[in-house]
DOMI-492889 format. One record per atom (N, C-alpha, C): y, x, z; residue in three letters. Coordinates in steps of 0.1 Angstrom, whole numbers, plus 5000, padded with zeros to 4 digits. Example, Ala and Ser with C-alpha at 12.3 -4.5 7.8 and 13.67 -1.06 7.14 Angstrom:
BEGIN
494351325078ALA 495551235078ALA 496751325078ALA 497851285071SER 498951375071SER 500051295079SER 
REM end
This chain:
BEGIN
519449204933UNK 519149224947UNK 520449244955UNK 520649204963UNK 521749184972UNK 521849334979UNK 522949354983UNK 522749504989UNK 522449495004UNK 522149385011UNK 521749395023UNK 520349425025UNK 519749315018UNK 518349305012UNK 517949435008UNK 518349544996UNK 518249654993UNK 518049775002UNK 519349735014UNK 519149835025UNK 518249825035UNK 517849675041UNK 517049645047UNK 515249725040UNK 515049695030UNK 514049745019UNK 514049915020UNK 514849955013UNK 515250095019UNK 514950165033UNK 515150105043UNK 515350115056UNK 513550145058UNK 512850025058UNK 511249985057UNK 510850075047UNK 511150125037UNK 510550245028UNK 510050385036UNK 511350415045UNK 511750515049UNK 510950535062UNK 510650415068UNK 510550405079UNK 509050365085UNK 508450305074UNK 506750205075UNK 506050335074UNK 504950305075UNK 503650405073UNK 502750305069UNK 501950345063UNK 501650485052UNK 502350445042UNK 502150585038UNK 502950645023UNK 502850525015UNK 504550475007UNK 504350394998UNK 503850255001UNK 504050195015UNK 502950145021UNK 501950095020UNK 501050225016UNK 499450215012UNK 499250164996UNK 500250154988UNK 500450094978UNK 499750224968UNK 500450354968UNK 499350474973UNK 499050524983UNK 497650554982UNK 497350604995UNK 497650715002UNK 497850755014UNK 498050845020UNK 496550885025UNK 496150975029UNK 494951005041UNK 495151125045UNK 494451135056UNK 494751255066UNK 494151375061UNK 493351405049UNK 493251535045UNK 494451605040UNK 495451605043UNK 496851625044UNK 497351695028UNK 496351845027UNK 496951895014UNK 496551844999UNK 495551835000UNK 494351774989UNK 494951634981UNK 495051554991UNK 495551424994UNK 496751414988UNK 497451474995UNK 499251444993UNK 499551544975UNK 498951634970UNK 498551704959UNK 498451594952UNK 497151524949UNK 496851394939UNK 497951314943UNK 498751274951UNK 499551154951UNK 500951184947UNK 501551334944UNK 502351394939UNK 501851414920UNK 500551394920UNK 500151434903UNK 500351314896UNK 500051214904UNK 500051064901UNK 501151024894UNK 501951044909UNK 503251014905UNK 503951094894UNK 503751214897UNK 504251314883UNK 503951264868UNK 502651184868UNK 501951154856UNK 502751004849UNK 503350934861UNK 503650834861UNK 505250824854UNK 505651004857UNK 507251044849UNK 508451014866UNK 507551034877UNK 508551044887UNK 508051234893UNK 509451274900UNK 509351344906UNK 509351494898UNK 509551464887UNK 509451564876UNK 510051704880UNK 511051714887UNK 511251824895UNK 510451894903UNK 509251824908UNK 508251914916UNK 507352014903UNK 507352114914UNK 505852204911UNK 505152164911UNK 503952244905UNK 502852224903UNK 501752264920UNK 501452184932UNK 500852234943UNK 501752254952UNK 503152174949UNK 504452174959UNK 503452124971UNK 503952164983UNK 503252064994UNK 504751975003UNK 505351914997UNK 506451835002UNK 505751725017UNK 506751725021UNK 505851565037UNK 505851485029UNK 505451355031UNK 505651245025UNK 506951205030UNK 507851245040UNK 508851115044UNK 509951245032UNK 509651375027UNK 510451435020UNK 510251355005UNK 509051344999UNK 508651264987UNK 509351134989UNK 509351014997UNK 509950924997UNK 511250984997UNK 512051025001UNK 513851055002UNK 514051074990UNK 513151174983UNK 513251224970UNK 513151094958UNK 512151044961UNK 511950904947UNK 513350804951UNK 513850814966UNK 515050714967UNK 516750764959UNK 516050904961UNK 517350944952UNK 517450954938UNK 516150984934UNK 515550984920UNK 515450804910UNK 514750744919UNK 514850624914UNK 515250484921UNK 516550504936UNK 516750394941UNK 515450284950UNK 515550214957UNK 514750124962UNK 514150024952UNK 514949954944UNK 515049844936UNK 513749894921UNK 514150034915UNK 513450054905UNK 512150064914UNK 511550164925UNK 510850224939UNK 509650074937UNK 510449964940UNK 509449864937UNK 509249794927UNK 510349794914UNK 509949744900UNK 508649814894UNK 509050004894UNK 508350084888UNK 507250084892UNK 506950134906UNK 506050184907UNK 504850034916UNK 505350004929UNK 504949884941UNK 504449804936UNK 505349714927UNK 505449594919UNK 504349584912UNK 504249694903UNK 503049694890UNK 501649744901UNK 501649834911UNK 500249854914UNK 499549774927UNK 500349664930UNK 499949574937UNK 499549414925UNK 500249394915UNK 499649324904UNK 498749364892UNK 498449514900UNK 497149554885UNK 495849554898UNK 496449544910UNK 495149594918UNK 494449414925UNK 495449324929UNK 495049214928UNK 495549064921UNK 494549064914UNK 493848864904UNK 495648774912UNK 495848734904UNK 496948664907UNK 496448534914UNK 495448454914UNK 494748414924UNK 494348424939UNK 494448554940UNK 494048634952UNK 495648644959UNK 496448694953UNK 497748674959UNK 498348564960UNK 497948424954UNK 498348314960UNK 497948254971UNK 496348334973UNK 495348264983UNK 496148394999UNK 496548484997UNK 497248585006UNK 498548465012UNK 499248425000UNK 500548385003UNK 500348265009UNK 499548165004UNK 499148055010UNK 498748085030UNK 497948195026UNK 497448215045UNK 498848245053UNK 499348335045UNK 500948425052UNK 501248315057UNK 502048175048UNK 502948095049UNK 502047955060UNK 500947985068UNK 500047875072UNK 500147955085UNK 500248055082UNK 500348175101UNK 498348205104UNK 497848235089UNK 496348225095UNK 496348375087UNK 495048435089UNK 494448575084UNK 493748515071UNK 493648605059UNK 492548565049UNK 491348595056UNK 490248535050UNK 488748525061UNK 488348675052UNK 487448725059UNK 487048835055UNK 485548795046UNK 485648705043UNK 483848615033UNK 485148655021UNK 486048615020UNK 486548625010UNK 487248735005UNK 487748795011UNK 487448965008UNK 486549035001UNK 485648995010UNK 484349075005UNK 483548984988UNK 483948874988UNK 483248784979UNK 484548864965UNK 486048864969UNK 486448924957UNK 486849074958UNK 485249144960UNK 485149324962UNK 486749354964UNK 487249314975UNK 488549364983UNK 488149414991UNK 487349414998UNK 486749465009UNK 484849515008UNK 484149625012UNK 483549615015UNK 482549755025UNK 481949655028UNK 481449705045UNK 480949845041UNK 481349895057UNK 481050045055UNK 479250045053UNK 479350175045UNK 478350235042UNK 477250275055UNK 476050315058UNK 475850435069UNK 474950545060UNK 475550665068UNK 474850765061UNK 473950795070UNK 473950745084UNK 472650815090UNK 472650695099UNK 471950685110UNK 472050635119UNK 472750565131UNK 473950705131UNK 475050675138UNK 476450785130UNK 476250735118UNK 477450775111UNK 477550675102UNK 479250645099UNK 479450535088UNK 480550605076UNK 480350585065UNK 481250645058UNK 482550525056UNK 483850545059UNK 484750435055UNK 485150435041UNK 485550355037UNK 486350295021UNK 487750315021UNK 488150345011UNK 490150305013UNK 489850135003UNK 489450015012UNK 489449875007UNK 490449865001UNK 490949774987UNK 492149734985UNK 492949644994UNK 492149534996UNK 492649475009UNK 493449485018UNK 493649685023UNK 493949705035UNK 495749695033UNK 495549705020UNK 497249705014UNK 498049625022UNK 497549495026UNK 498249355033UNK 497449345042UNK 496049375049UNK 495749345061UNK 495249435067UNK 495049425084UNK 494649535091UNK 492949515091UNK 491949565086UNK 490749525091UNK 489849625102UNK 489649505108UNK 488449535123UNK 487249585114UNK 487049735112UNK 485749735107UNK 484249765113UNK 484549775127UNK 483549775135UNK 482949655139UNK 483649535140UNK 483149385139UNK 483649285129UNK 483949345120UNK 484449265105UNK 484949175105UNK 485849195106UNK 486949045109UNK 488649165107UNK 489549025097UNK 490949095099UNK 491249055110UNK 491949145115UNK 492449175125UNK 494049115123UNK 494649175115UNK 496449075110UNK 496949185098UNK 498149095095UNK 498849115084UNK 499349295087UNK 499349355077UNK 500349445074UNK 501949445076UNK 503049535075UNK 504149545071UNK 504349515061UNK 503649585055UNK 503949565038UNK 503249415035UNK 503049335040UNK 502849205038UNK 504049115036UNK 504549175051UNK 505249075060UNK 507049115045UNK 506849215036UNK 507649275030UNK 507449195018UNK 505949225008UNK 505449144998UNK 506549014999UNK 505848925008UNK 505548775004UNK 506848705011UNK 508348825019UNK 509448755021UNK 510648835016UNK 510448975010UNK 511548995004UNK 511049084991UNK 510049094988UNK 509449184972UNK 509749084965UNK 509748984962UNK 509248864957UNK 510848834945UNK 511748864956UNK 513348814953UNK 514048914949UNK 513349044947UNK 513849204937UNK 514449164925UNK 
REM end
């Protein structure tokens, strides 16, 4: 990796939202949440210096894995592998194909490869939401079902992850 490339990468680590961008999830139950995604990673042999119930930010957690494991391992180790265990290498060529065409993947096709799927209702006028895999690379309209557009971490994927 070139060190411009690296810092550029670095830079978008530091700087994107959500956590890891969505690669793991962040959510707004703030302590609970950010707990399992520090156990995760602990489990995974990062961060080994934390406690057990540390409550670190996330933008401290990220500073920390950059100093611990650099940008470059950041997306070998961890990015790299859980964006190719989570989607069919099929699926990512049909993403790359839309990226590189300037169109959205259709959302029939989402849902047809359980990347997506429609919220639940629990009552009437309550919906329970999903964390879709999907949402990793697109934004979805889930009130009228349709993507809405690409992610950052898309626009990251499919023009500089690729060349790590």
């Amino acid at each position: 990796m070139q060190r411009e490339q690296e810092d550029r990468l670095r830079r978008y680590f530091l700087n994107a939202n959500p956590f890891l961008w969505g690669v793991l999830e962040a959510k707004n139950n703030p302590e609970a949440n950010k707990r399992a995604r520090i156990r995760e990673l602990k489990a995974s042999g990062f961060l080994r210096n934390y406690s057990e119930g540390t409550s670190a930010t996330y933008s401290k957690i990220n500073r920390d894995l950059l100093v611990e494991l650099g940008i470059k391992d950041i997306l070998k180790r961890i990015v790299i592998p859980r964006v190719t265990d989570a989607f069919p290498a099929d699926v990512l060529i049909y993403f790359h194909r839309c990226w590189d065409q300037g169109q959205n993947p259709r959302i029939e096709y989402l849902i047809q490869h359980k990347l997506y799927e429609r919220h639940r209702r629990t009552s009437e006028y309550e919906t329970v939401p999903h964390k879709d895999p999907a949402q990793v690379f697109v934004w979805i309209d889930t009130q009228h079902e349709f993507v809405e557009r690409w992610t950052v971490f898309a626009g990251l994927w499919f023009e500089e992850i690729p060349y790590v």
